[in-house]
N, C-alpha and C positions, 0 to 999 in steps of 0.2 A: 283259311279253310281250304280244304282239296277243293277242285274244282272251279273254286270263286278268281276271276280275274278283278281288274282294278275296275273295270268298267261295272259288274257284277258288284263288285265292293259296294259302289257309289250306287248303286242303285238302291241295295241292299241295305244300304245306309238312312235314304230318303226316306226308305220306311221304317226304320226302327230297329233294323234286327244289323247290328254288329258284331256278335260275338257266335263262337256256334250256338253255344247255351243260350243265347236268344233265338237261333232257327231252332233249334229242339226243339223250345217251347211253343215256337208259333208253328213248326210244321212245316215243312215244302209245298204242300198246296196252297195252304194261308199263304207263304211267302210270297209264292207266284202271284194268286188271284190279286194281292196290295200292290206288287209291281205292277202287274198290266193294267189295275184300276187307277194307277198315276200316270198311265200315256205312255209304258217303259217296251219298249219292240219285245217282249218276250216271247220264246218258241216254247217248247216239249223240250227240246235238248236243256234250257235253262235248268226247265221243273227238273230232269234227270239229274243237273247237277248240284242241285239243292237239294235233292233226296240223298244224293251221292256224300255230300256235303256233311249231312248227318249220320251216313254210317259210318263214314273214311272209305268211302268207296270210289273210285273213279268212276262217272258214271258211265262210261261204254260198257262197264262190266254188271252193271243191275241188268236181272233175271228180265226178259220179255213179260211175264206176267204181270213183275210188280210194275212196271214201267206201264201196260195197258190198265193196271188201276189207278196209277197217278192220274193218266191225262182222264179215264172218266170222273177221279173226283175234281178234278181241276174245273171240267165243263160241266159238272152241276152247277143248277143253281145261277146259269149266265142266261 
């Protein structure tokens, strides 16, 4: 997947989501929120490349908008 290194991999793995067609379905926020609820250092740049992930976008290139709705829905609900 763009974006995902090995390290990302294995994270990404711990939780469940393998494939992209697994982050589709769970989403980049869900993604994020199951890594950092299993101890995993994740920043804003991660969530951007799990969004990134699911367009085929690199994420330095996602809009400032969408990037300022990731991380508010990311910090709902914490």
């Amino acid at each position: 997947m763009k974006n995902i290194g090995p390290q990302s991999a294995k994270w990404l793995a711990a939780v469940g989501v393998v494939t992209k067609k697994d982050l589709e379905d769970l989403g980049a926020v869900n993604a994020f929120r199951l890594m950092r609820k299993h101890g995993y250092n994740v920043t804003p740049v991660m969530l951007y490349a799990l969004q990134g992930a699911i367009m085929d976008l690199h994420w330095n290139r996602l809009p400032g908008k969408l990037k300022d709705d990731l991380r508010a829905r990311a910090r709902a609900d914490e």
